[in-house]
Biopython code that builds the backbone (N, CA, C, O; Angstrom):
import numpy as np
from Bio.PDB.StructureBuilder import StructureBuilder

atoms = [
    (1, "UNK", "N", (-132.937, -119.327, -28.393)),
    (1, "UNK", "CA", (-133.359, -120.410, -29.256)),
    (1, "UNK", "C", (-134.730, -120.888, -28.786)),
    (1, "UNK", "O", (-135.065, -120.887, -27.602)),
    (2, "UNK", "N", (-135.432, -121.260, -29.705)),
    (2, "UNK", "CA", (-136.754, -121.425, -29.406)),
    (2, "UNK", "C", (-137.037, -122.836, -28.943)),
    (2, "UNK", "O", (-135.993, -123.450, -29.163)),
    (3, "UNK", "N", (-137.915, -123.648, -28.419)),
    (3, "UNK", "CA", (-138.090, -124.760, -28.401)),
    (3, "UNK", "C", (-138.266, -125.541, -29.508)),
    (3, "UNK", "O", (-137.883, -126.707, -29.408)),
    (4, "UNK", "N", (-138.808, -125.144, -30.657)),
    (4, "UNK", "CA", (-139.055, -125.606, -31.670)),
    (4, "UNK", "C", (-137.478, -126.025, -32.705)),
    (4, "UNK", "O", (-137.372, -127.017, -33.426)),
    (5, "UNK", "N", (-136.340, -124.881, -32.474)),
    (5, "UNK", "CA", (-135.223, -124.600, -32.678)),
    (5, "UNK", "C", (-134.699, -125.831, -32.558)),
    (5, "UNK", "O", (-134.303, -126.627, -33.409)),
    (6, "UNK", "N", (-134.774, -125.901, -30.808)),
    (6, "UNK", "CA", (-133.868, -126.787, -30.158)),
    (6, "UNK", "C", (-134.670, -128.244, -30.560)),
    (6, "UNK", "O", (-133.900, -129.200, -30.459)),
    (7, "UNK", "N", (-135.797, -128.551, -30.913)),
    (7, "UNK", "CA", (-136.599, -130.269, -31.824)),
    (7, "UNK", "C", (-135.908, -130.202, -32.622)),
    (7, "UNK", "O", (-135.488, -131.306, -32.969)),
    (8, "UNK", "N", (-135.433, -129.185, -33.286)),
    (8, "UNK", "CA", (-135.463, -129.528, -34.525)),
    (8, "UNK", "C", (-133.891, -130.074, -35.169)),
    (8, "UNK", "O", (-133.692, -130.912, -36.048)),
    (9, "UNK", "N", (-132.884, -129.257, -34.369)),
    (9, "UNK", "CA", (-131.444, -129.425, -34.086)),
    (9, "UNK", "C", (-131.534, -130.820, -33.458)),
    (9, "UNK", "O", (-130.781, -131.590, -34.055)),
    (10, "UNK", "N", (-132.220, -131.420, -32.427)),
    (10, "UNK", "CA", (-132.022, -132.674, -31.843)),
    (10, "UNK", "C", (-132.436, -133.493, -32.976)),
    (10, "UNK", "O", (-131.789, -134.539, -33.029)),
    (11, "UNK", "N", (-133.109, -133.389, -33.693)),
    (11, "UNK", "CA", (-133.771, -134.476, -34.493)),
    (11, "UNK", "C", (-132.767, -134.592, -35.535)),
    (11, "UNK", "O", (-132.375, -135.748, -35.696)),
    (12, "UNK", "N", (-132.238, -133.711, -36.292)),
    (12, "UNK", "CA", (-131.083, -133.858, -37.224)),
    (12, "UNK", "C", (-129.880, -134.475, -36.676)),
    (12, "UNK", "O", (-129.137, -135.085, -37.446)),
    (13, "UNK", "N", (-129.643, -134.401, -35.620)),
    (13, "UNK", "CA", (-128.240, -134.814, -34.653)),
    (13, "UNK", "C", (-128.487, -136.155, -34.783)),
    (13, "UNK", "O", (-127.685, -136.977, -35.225)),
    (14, "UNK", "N", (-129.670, -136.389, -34.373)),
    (14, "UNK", "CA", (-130.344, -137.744, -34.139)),
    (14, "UNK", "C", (-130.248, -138.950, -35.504)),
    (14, "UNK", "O", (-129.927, -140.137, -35.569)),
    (15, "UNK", "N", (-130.657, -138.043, -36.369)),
    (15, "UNK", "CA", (-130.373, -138.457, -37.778)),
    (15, "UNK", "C", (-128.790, -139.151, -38.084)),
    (15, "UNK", "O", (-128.294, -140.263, -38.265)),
    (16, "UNK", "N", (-128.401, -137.809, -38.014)),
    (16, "UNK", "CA", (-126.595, -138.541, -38.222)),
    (16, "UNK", "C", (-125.879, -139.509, -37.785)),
    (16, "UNK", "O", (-124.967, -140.220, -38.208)),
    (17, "UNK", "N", (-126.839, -139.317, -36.296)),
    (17, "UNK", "CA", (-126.334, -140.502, -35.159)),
    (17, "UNK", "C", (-126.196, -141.688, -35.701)),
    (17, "UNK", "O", (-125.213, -142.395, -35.921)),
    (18, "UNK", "N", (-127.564, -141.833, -35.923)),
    (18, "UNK", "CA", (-128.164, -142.616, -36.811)),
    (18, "UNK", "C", (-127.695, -143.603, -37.556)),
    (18, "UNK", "O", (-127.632, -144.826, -37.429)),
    (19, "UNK", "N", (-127.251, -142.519, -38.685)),
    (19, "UNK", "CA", (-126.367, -142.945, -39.671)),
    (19, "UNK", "C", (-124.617, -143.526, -39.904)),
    (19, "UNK", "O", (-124.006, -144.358, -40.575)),
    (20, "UNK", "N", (-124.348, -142.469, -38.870)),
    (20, "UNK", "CA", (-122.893, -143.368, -38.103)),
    (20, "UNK", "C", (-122.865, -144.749, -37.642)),
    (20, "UNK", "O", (-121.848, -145.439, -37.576)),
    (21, "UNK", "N", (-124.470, -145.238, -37.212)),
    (21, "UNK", "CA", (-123.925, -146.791, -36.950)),
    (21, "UNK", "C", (-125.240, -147.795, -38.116)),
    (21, "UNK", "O", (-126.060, -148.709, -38.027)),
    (22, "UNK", "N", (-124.723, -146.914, -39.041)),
    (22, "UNK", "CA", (-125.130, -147.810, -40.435)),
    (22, "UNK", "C", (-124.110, -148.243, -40.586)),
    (22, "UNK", "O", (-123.052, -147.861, -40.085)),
    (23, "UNK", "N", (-124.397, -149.570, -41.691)),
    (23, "UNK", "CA", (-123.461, -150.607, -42.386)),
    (23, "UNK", "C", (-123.212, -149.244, -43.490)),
    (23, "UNK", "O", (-124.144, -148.491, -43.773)),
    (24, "UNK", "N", (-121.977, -149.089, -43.984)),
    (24, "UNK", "CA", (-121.872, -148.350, -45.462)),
    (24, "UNK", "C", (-122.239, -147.055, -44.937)),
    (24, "UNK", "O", (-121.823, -146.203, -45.723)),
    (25, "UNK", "N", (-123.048, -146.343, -43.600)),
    (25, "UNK", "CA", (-123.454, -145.058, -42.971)),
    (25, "UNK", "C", (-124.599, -145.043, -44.222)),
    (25, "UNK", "O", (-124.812, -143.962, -44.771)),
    (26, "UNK", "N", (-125.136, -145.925, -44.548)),
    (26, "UNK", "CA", (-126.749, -145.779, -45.066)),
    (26, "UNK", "C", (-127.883, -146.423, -44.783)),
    (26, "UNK", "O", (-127.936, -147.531, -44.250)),
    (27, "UNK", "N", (-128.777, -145.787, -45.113)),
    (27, "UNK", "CA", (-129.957, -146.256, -44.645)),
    (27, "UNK", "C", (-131.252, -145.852, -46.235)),
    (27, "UNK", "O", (-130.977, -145.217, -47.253)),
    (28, "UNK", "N", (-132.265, -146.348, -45.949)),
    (28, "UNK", "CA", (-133.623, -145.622, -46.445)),
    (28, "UNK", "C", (-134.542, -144.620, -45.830)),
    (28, "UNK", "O", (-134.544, -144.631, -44.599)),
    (29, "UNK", "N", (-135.282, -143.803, -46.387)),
    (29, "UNK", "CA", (-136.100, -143.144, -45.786)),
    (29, "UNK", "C", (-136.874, -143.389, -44.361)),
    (29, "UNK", "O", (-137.222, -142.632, -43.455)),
    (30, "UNK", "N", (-137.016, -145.218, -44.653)),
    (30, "UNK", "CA", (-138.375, -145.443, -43.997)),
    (30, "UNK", "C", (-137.392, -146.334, -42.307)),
    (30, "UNK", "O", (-137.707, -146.146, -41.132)),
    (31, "UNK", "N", (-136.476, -147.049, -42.720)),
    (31, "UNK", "CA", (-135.560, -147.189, -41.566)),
    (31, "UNK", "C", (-135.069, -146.354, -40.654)),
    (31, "UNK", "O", (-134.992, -146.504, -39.434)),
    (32, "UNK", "N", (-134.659, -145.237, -41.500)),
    (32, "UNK", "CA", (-134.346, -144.483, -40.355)),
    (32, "UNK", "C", (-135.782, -143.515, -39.810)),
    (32, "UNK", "O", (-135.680, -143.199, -38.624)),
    (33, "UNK", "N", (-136.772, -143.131, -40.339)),
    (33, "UNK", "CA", (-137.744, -142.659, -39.938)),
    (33, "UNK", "C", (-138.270, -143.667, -38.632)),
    (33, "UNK", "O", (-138.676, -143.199, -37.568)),
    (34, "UNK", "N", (-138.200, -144.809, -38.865)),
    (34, "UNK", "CA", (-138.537, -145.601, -37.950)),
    (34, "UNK", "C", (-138.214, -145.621, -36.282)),
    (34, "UNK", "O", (-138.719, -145.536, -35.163)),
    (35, "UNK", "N", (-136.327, -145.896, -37.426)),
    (35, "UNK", "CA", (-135.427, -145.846, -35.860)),
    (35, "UNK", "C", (-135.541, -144.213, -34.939)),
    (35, "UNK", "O", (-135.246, -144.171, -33.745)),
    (36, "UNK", "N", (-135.972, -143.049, -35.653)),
    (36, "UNK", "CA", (-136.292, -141.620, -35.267)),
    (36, "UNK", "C", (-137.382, -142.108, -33.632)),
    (36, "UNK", "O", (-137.190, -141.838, -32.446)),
    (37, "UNK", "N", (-138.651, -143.013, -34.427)),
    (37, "UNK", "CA", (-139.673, -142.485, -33.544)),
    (37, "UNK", "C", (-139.109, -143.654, -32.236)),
    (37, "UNK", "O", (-139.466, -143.440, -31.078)),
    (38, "UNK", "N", (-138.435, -144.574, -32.489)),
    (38, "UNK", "CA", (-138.288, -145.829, -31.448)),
    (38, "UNK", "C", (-137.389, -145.805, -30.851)),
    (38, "UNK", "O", (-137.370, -146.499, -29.834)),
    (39, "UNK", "N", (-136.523, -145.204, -31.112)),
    (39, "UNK", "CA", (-135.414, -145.143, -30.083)),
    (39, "UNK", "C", (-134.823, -143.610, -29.847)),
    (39, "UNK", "O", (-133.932, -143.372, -29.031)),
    (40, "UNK", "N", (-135.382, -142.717, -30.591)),
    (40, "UNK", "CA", (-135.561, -141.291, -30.092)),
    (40, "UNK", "C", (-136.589, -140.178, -30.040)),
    (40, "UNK", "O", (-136.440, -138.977, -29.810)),
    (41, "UNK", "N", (-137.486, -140.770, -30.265)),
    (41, "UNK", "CA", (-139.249, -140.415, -29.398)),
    (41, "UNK", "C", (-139.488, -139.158, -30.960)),
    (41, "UNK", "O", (-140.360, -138.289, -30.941)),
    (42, "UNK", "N", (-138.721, -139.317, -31.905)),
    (42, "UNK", "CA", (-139.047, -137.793, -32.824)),
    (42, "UNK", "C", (-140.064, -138.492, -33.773)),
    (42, "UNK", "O", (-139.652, -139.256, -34.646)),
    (43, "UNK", "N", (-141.096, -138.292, -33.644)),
    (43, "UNK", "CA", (-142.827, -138.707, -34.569)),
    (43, "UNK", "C", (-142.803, -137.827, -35.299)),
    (43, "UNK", "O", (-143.581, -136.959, -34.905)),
    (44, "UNK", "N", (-142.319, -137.564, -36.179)),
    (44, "UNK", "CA", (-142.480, -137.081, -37.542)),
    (44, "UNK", "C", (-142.581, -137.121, -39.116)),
    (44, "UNK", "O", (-141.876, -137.930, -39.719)),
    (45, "UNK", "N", (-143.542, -136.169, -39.898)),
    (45, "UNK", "CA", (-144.190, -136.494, -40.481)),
    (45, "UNK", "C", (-142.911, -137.156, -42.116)),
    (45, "UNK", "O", (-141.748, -136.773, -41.988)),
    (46, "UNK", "N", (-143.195, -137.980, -43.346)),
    (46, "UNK", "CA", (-142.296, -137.666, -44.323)),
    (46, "UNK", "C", (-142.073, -136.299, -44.541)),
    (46, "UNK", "O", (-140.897, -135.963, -44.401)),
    (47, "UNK", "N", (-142.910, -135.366, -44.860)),
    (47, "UNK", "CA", (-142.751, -134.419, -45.251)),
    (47, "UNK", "C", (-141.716, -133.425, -44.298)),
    (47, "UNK", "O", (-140.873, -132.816, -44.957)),
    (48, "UNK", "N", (-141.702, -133.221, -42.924)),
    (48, "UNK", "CA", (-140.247, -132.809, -42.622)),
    (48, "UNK", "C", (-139.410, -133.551, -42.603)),
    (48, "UNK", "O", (-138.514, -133.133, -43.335)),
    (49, "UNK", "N", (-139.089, -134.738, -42.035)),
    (49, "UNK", "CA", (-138.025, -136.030, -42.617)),
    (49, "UNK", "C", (-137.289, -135.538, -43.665)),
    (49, "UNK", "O", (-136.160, -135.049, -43.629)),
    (50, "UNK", "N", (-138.113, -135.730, -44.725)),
    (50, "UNK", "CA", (-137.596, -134.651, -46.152)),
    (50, "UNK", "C", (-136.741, -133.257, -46.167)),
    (50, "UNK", "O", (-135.633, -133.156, -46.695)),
    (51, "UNK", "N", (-137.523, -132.061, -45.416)),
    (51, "UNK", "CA", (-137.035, -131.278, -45.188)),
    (51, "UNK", "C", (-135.183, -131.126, -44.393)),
    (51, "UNK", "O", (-134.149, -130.490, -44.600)),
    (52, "UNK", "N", (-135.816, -132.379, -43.245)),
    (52, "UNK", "CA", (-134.416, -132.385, -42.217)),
    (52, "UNK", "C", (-133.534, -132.651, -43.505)),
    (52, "UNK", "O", (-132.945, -131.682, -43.984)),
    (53, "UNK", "N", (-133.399, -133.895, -44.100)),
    (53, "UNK", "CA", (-132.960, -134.570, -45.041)),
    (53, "UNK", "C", (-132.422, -133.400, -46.096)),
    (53, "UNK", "O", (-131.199, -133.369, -46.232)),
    (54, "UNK", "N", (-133.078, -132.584, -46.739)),
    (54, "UNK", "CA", (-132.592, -131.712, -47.960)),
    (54, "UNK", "C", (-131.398, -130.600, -46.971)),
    (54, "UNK", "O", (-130.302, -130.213, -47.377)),
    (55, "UNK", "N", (-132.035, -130.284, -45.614)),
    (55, "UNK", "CA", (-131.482, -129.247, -45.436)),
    (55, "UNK", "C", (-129.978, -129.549, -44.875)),
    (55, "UNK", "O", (-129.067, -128.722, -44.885)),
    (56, "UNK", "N", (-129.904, -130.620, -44.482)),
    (56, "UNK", "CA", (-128.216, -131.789, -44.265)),
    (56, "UNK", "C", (-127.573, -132.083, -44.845)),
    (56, "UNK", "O", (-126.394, -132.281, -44.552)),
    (57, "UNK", "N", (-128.436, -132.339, -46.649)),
    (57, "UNK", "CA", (-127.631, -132.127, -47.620)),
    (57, "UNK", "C", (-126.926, -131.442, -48.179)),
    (57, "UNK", "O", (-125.872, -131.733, -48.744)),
    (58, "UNK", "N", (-127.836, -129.677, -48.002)),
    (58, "UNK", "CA", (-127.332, -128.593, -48.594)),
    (58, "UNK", "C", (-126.286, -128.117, -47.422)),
    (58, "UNK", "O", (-125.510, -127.203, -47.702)),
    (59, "UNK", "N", (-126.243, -128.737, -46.066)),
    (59, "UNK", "CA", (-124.749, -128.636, -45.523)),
    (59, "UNK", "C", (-123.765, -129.220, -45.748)),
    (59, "UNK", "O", (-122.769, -128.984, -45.064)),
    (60, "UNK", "N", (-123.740, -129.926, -46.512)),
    (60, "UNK", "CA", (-122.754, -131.398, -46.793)),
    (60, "UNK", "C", (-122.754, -132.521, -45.788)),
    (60, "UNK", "O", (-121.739, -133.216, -45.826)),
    (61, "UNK", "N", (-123.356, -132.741, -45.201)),
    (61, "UNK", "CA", (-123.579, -133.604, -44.250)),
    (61, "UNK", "C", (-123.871, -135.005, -44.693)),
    (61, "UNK", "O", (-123.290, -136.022, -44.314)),
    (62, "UNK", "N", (-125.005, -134.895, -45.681)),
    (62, "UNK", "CA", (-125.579, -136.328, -46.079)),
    (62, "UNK", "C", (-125.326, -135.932, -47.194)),
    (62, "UNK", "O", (-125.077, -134.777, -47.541)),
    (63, "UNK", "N", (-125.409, -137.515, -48.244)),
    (63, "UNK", "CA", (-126.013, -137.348, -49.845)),
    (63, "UNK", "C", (-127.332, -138.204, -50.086)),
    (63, "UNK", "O", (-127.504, -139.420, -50.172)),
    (64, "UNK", "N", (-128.052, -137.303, -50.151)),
    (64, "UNK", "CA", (-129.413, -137.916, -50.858)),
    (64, "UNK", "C", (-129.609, -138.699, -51.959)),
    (64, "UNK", "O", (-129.339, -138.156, -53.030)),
    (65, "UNK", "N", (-130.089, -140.070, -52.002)),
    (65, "UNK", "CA", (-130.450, -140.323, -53.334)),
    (65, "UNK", "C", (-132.126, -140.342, -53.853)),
    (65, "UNK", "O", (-132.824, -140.889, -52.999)),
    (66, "UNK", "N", (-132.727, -139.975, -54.782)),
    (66, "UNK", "CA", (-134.236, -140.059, -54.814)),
    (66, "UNK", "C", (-134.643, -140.837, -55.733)),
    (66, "UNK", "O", (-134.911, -140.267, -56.791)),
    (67, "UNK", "N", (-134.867, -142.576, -55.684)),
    (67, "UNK", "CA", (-135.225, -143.052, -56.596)),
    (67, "UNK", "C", (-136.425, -143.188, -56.297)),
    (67, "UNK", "O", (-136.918, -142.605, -55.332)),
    (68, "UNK", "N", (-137.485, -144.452, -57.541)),
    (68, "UNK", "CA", (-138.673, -144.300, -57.262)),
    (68, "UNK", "C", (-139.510, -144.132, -56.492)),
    (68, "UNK", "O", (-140.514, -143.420, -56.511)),
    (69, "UNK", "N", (-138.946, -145.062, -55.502)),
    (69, "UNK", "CA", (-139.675, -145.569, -53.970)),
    (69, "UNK", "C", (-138.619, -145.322, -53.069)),
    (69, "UNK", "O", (-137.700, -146.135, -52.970)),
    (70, "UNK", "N", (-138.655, -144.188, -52.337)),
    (70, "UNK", "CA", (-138.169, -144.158, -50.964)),
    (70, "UNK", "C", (-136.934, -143.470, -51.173)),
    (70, "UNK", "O", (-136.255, -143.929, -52.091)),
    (71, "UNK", "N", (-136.424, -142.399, -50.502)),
    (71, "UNK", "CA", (-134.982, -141.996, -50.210)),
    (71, "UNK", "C", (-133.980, -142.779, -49.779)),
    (71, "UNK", "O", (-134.276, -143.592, -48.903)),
    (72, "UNK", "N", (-132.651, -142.741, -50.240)),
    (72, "UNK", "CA", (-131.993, -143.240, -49.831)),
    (72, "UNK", "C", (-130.701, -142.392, -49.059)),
    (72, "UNK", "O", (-130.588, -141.289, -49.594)),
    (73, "UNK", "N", (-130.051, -142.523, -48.343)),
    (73, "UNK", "CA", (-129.423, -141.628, -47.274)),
    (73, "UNK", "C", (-128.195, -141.823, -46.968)),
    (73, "UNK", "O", (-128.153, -142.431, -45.898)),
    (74, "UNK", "N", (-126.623, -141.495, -47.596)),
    (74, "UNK", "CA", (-125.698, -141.908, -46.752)),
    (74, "UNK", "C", (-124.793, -140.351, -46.484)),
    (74, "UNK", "O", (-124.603, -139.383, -47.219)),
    (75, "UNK", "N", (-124.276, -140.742, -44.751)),
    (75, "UNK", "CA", (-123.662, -139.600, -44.143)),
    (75, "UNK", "C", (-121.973, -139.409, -45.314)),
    (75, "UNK", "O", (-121.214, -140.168, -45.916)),
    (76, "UNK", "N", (-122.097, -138.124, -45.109)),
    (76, "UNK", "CA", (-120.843, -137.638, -45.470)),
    (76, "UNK", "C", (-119.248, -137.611, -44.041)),
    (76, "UNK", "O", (-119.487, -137.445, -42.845)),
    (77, "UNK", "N", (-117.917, -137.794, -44.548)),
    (77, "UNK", "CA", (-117.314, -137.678, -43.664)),
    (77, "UNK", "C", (-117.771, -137.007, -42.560)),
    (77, "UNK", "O", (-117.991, -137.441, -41.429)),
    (78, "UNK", "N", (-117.949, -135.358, -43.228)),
    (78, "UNK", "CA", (-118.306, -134.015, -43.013)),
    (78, "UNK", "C", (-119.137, -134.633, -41.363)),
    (78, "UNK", "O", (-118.669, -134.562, -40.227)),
    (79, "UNK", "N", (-120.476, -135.213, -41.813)),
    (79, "UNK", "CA", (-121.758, -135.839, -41.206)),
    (79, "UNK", "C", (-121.379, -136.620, -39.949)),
    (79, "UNK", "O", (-121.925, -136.648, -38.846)),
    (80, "UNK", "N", (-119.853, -137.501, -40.603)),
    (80, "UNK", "CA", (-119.933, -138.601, -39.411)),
    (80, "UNK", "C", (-118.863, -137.654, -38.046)),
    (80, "UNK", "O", (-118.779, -137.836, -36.831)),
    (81, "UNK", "N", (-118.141, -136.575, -39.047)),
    (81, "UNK", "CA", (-117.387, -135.389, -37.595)),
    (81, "UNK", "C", (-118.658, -135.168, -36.347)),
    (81, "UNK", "O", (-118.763, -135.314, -35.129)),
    (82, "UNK", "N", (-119.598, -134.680, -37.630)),
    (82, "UNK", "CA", (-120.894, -134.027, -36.510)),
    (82, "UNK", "C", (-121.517, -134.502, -35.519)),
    (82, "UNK", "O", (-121.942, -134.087, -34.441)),
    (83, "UNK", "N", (-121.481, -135.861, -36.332)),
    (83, "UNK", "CA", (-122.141, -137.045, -35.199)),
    (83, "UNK", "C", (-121.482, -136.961, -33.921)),
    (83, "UNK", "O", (-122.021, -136.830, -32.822)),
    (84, "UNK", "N", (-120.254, -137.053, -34.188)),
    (84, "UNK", "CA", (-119.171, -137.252, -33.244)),
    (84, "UNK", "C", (-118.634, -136.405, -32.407)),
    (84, "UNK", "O", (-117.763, -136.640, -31.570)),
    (85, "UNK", "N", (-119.409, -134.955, -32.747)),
    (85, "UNK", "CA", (-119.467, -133.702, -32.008)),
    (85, "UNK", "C", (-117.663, -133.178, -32.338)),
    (85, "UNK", "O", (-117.010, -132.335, -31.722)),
    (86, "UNK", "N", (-117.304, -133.906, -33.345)),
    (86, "UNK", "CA", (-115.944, -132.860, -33.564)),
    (86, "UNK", "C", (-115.937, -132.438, -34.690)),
    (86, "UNK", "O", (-115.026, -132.713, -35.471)),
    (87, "UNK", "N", (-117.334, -131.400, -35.120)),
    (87, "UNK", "CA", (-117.279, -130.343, -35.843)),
    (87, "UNK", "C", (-119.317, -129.974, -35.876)),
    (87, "UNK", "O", (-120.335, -130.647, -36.036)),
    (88, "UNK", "N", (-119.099, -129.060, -35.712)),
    (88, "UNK", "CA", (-120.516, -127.898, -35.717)),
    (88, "UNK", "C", (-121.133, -127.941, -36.679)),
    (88, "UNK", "O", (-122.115, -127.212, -36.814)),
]
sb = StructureBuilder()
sb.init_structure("model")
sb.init_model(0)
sb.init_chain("A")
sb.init_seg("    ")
for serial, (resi, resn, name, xyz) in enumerate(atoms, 1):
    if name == "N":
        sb.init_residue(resn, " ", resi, " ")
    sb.init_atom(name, np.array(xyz, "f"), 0.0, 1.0, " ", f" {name:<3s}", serial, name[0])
structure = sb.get_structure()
């Protein structure tokens, strides 16, 4: 696994984490992008945010919503196992 591999797996983990200690397990784009760089050092741009985001979806992990302004983000059961490291 590459280093880049292993950012990129931490940063999604990080995500879910995330989202497990949401009210409702949701958030917005820009909250949790926030909480990414401040309390887990991941500075990254919207545009992978996005990416992490679509590609969590198409695991069942999260459901995306895309309204005008800003994504909106809540974990799936599926999402909150992962968080919880009892399921891959």
């Amino acid at each position: 696994m590459s280093y880049q591999d292993f950012e990129t797996e931490g940063r999604r983990l990080a995500i879910l984490r995330i989202l497990s200690r949401r009210n409702e397990y949701t958030t917005n784009e820009y909250s949790l992008n926030d909480e990414l760089v401040g309390a887990y050092a991941h500075n990254v741009s919207r545009d992978r945010l996005h990416g992490d985001l679509a590609w969590l979806q198409e695991q069942g992990l999260v459901i995306v919503q895309q309204p005008r302004a800003g994504w909106i983000v809540t974990l799936t059961v599926r999402g909150g196992d992962a968080a919880a490291g009892r399921a891959t």
